[in-house]
TORFI-99181 format. One line per field, with one value per residue (C-alpha): residue number from 1; x, y, z. Coordinates in pm, whole numbers, always signed. Layout:
// residues N
tivex	[NUM|...]
X	[X|...]
Y	[Y|...]
Z	[Z|...]
This chain:
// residues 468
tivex	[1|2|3|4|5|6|7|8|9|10|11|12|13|14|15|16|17|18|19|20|21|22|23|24|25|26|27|28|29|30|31|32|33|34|35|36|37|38|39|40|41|42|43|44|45|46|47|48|49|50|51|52|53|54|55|56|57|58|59|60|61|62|63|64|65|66|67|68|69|70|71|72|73|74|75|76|77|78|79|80|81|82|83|84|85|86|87|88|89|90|91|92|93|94|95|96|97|98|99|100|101|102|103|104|105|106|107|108|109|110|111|112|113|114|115|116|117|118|119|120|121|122|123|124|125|126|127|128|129|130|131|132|133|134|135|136|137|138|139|140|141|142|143|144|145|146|147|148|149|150|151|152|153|154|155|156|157|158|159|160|161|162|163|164|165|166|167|168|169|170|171|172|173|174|175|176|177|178|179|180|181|182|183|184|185|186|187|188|189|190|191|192|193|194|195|196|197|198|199|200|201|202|203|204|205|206|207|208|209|210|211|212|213|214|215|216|217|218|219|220|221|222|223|224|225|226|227|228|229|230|231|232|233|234|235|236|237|238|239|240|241|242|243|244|245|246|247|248|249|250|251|252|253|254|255|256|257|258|259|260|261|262|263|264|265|266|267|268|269|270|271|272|273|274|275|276|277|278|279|280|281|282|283|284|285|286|287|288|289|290|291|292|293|294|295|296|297|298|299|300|301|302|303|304|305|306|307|308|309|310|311|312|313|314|315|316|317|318|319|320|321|322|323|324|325|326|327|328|329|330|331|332|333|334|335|336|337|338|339|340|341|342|343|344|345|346|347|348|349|350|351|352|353|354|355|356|357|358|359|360|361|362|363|364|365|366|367|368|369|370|371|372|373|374|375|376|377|378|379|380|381|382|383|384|385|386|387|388|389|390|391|392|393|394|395|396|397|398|399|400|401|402|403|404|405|406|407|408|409|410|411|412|413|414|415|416|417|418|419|420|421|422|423|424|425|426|427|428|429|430|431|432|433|434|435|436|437|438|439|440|441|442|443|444|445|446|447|448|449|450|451|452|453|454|455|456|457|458|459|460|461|462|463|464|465|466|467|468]
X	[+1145|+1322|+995|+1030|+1184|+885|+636|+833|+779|+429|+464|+534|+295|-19|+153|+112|-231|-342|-243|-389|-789|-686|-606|-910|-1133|-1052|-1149|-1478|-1700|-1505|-1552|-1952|-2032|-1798|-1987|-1732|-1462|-1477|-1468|-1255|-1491|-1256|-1430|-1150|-1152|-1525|-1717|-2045|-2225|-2417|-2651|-2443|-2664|-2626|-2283|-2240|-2483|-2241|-2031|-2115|-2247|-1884|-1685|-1977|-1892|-1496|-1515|-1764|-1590|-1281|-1525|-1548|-1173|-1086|-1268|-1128|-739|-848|-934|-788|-542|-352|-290|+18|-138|-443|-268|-70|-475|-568|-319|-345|-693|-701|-446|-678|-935|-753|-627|-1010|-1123|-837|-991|-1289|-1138|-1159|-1532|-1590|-1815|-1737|-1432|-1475|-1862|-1999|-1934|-2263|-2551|-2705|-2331|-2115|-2310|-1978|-1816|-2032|-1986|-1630|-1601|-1841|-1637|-1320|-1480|-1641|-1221|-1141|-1407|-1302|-923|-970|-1157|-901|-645|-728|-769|-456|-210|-344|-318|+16|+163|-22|+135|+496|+427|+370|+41|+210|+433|+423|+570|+248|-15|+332|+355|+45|+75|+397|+228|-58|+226|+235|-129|-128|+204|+26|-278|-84|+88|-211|-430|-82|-42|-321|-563|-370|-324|-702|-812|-569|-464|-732|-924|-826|-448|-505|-642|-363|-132|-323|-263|+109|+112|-76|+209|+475|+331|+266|+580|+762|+563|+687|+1088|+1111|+859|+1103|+1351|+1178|+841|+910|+658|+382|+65|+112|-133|-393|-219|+120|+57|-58|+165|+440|+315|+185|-158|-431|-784|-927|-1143|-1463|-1464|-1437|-1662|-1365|-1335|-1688|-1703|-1365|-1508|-1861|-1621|-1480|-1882|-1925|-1682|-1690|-2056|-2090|-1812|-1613|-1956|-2044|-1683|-1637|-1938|-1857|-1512|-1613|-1760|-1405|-1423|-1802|-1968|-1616|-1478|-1730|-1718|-1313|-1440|-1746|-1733|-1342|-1132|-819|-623|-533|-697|-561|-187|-236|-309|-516|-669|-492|-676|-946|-821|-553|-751|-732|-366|-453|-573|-278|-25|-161|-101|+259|+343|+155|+158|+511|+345|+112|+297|+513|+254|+129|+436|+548|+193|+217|+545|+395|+67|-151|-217|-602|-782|-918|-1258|-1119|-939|-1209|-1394|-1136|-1103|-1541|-1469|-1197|-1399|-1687|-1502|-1346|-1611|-1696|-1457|-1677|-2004|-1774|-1674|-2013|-2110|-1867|-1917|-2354|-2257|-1923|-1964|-1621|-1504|-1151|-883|-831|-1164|-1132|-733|-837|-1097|-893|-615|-847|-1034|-717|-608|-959|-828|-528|-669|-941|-822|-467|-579|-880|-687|-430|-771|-854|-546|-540|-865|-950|-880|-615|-793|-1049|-813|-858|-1234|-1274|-1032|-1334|-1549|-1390|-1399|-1753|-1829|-1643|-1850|-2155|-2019|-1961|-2296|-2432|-2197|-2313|-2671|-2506|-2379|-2685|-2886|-2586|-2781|-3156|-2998|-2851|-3151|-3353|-3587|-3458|-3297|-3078|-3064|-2917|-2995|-2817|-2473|-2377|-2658|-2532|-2198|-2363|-2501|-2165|-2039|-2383|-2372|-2014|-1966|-2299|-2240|-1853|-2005|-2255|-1959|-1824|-2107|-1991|-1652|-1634|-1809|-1612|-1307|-1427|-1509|-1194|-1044|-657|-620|-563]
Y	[+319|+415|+587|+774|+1055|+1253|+1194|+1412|+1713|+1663|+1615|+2014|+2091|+1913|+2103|+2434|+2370|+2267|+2582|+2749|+2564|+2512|+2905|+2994|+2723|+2826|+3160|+3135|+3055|+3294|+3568|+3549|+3525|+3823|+4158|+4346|+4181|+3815|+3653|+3934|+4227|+4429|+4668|+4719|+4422|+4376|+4038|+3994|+3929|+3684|+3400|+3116|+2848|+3096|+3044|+2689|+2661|+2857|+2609|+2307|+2399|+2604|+2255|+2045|+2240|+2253|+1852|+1860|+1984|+1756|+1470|+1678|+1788|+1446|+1372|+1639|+1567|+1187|+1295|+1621|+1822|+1566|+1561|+1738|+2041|+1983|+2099|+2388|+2507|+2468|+2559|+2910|+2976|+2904|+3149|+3382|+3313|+3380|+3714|+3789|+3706|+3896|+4210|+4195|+4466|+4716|+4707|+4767|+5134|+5241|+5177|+5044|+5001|+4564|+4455|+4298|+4254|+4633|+4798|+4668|+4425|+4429|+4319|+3998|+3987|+4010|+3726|+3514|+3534|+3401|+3123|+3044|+3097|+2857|+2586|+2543|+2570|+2255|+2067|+2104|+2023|+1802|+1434|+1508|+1532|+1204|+1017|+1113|+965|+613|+691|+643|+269|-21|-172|-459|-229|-262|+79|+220|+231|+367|+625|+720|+777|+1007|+1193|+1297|+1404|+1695|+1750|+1788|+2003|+2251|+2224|+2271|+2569|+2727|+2818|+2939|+3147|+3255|+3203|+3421|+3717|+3694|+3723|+3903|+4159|+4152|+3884|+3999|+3965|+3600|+3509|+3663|+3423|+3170|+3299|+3319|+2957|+2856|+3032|+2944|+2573|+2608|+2768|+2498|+2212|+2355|+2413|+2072|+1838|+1859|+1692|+1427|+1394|+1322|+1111|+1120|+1334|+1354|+1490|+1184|+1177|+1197|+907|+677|+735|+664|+332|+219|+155|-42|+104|+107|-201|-260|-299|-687|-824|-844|-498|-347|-536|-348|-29|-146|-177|+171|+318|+164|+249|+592|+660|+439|+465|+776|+1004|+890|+978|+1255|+1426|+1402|+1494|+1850|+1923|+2101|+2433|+2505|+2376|+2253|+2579|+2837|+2606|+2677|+3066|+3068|+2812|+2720|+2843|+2946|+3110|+2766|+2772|+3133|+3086|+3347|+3676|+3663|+3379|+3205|+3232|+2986|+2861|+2737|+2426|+2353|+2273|+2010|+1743|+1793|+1786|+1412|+1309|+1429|+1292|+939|+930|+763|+542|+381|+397|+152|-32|-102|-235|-429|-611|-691|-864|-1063|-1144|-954|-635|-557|-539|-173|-279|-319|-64|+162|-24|+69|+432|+533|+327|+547|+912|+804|+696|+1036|+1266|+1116|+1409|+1686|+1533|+1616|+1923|+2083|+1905|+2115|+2445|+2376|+2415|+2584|+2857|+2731|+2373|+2268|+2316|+1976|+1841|+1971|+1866|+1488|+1480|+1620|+1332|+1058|+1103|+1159|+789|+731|+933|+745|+411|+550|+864|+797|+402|+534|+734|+453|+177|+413|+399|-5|-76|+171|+50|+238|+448|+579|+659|+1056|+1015|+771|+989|+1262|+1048|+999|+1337|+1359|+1173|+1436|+1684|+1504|+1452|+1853|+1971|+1723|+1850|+2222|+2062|+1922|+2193|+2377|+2122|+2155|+2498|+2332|+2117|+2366|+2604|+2327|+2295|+1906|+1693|+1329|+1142|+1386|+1808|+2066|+2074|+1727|+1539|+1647|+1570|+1187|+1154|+1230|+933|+673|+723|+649|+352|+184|+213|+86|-219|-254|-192|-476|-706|-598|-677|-1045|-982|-641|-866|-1091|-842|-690|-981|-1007|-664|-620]
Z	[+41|-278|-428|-781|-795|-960|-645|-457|-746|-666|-353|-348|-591|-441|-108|-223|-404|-72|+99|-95|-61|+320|+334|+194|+335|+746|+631|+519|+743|+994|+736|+641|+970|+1054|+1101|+1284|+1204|+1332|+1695|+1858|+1698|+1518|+1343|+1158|+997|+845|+708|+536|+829|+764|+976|+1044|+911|+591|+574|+632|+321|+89|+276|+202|-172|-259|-142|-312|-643|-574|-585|-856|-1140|-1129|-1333|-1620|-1546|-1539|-1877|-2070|-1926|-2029|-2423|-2503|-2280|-2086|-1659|-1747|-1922|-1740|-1416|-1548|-1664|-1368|-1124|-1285|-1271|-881|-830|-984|-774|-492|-607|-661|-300|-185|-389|-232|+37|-308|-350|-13|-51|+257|+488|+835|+734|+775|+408|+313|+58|+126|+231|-56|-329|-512|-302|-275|-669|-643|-419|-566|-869|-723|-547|-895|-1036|-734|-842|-1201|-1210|-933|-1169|-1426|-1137|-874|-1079|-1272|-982|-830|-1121|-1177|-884|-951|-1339|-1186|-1067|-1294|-1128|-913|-763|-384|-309|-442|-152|+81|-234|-237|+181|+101|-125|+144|+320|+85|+80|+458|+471|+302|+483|+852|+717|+596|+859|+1064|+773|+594|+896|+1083|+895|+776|+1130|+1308|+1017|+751|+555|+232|+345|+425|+87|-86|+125|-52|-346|-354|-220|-571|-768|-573|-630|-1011|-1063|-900|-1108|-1458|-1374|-1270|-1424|-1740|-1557|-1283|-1505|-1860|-2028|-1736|-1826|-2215|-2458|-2583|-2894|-2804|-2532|-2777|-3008|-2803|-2632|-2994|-2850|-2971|-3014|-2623|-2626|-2428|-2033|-1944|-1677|-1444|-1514|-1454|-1114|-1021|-1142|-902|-606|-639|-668|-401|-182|-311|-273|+36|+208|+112|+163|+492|+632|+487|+539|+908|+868|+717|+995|+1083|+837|+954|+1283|+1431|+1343|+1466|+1825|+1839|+1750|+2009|+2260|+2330|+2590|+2323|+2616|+2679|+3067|+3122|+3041|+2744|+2768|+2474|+2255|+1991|+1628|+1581|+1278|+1445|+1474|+1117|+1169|+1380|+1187|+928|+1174|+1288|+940|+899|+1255|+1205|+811|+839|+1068|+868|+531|+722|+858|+556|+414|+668|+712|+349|+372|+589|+413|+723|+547|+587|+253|+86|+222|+563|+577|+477|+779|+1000|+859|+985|+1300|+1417|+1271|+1528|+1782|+1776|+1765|+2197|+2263|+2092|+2286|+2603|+2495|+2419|+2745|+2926|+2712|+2836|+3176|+3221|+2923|+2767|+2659|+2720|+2425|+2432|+2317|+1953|+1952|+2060|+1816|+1532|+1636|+1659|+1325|+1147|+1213|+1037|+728|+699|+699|+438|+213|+56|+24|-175|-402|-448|-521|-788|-995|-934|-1016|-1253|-1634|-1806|-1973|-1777|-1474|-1506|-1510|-1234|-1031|-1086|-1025|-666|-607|-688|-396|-175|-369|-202|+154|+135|+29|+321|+571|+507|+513|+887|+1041|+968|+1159|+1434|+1494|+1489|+1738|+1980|+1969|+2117|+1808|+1754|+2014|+1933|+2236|+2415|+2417|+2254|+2087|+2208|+2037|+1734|+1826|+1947|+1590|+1433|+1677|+1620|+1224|+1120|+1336|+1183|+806|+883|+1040|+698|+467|+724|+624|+224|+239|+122|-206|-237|-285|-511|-728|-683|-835|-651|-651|-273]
């Protein structure tokens, strides 16, 4: 497709970055709930041992926070530091992070002893503070490297939306290798050894970034200053009315849209996860010895996108040649359609794990599959509407702004998955009892707000004014 030379540098820096949140993120929940040492009881390898609807409230408000911060990221790369610099800040201070959570092991007061909030408080400290490391040095990262890539198209470019595919390529390369990695040394050789993986996957990637942006990057993510100066802009002038409605349609398909899905989707690090851990046969119907990791699972979802990512970048392009490609709005449609239609094969899985003790392996593998056809029609077309319809000079923030909305869909899917345990105790029941209600709601919910945003779409692109 002939695509700039620069998306491929970050390409492999977004992959690493990844890693290392993906790394850390199929750890987690594993590792709070973890009193002995996680779903095979090590007692040699000891978590805080906490109440799961505990954890999946850290959670949800860690990965609220994580997609918080980028708005005020964005702002400051916008008016002071620049995406280039901006990243660099950033990329560094996640590492940090990283090495802090894997120090947690250190404050541990007695070894072999349940870390938790009487054994080892600092412990907790310690890895509070590198989840806090984690939270800022994404906000100083995460708009920057997305609105680089749009940076290396002019704004009719049609290579952009396949571009913009490519480049969640990387994002999902780095999220399949980390749970192989860093999910399975954290819970088959220690947790602490898992989030130093994640660590060395944040150098590795910021390392990378600065040898070669020099050469394949020159001129994207300057300094304010130095930007204007060498475009000879004119003072920034105020928003148009064509403008502001483009700005309207991506609020609204951030906060309507882009909440709904992914607040289902994040079901996979919390109530998804601790159902591979708990209530999944992992021996794969007895042909292994001894069950494979649960975070295994996280792999699945970005494997789908590098295997069908290809898929649709072309799909895209090839429906545009020929005047049929489906519009943002529709595609966004499309995108919740597919997420509930996938989650039918958890409502049969936790129908089989009610009466049989254990649900297949496939269940969570077809759902994973499914709902990743969803993100493909919704995520890297969101990230590429921003850039369009965003003015100029405002892209950074608006970038933020999009990933304030994932900010919200993850403090409501920790909010979620703690109802997921309401649900199962029998407290609550949706249409049907225990596990697979929840799993029905997951299916009911999606599907209905993608056939409202259906209802939206013809004023949506008005408003969006030819921008397709």
């Amino acid at each position: 497709m002939n695509q700039p030379r620069g998306l491929w540098v970050l390409f492999i820096t977004e992959m690493w970055e990844r890693f290392s949140y993906y790394g850390m993120r199929a750890l987690l929940v594993l590792y709070l709930i973890s009193a002995t040492g996680g779903p095979d009881g090590l007692a040699a390898n000891p978590g805080f041992g906490w109440a799961e609807e505990d954890a999946y409230r850290l959670y949800g408000l860690y990965t609220w926070a994580v997609y918080l911060t980028p708005i005020l990221g964005g702002l400051l790369a916008d008016r002071l530091l620049g995406t280039h610099r901006s990243l660099i800040v950033g990329g560094w201070i996640i590492a940090a992070g990283h090495i802090t959570l894997a120090a947690t092991e250190l404050f541990a007061i007695t070894p072999g002893v349940p870390v938790g909030l009487d054994t080892s408080p600092g412990a907790l400290v310690c890895f509070m503070a590198g989840l806090g490391l984690i939270v800022v040095g994404t906000g100083f990262f995460k708009p920057c490297v997305s609105v680089m890539v749009g940076q290396l198209y002019q704004a009719d470019d049609p290579r952009r939306d396949a571009g913009f595919t490519i480049f969640y390529m990387g994002i999902n390369l780095g999220a399949f290798l980390a749970p192989l990695v860093a999910g399975t040394l954290g819970e088959t050789v220690g947790w602490h050894w898992g989030f130093g993986a994640a660590a060395v996957g944040m150098i590795l990637g910021i390392l990378i970034y600065q040898y070669l942006h020099p050469r394949y990057l020159a001129g994207i993510g300057l300094a304010p200053e130095r930007r204007n100066a060498a475009a000879d802009q004119r003072p920034v002038l105020p928003l148009s009315s064509v403008e502001w409605r483009r700005v309207l349609v991506i609020l609204i398909l951030a906060f309507f849209g882009n909440v709904a899905f992914w607040t289902a989707f994040e079901q996979a690090g919390s109530s998804m996860n601790v159902f591979a851990a708990q209530s999944t046969d992992r021996t794969l119907w007895g042909l292994l010895a001894e069950p494979f990791p649960a975070t295994w699972y996280q792999s699945a979802n970005p494997l789908a996108i590098i295997t069908f990512a290809p898929v649709f970048a072309w799909l895209w392009v090839v429906l545009g040649r020929r005047g049929l490609e489906p519009s943002t709005p529709i595609k966004f449609c499309l995108g919740l359609w597919l997420l509930g239609l996938a989650f039918i094969a958890m409502v049969a899985g936790s129908l089989q794990a009610r009466s049989g003790g254990l649900a297949g392996a496939h269940w969570l593998l077809i759902t994973y599959v499914v709902y990743t056809w969803g993100e493909l029609c919704l995520s890297p077309v969101g990230l590429s509407m921003v850039t369009k319809l965003a003015p100029a000079h405002l892209q950074s923030l608006m970038m933020g702004v999009w990933f304030f909305t994932f900010s919200l869909a993850n403090l409501l899917a920790g909010e979620v998955a703690r109802f997921s345990v309401v649900l199962e105790r029998g407290d609550v029941t949706f249409l049907v009892p225990g596990l697979a209600g929840f799993y029905l709601m997951l299916v009911v919910v999606p599907i209905a707000i993608g056939l409202a945003l259906l209802v939206l779409t013809p004023l949506l692109k008005r408003w969006m004014h030819g921008v397709h």
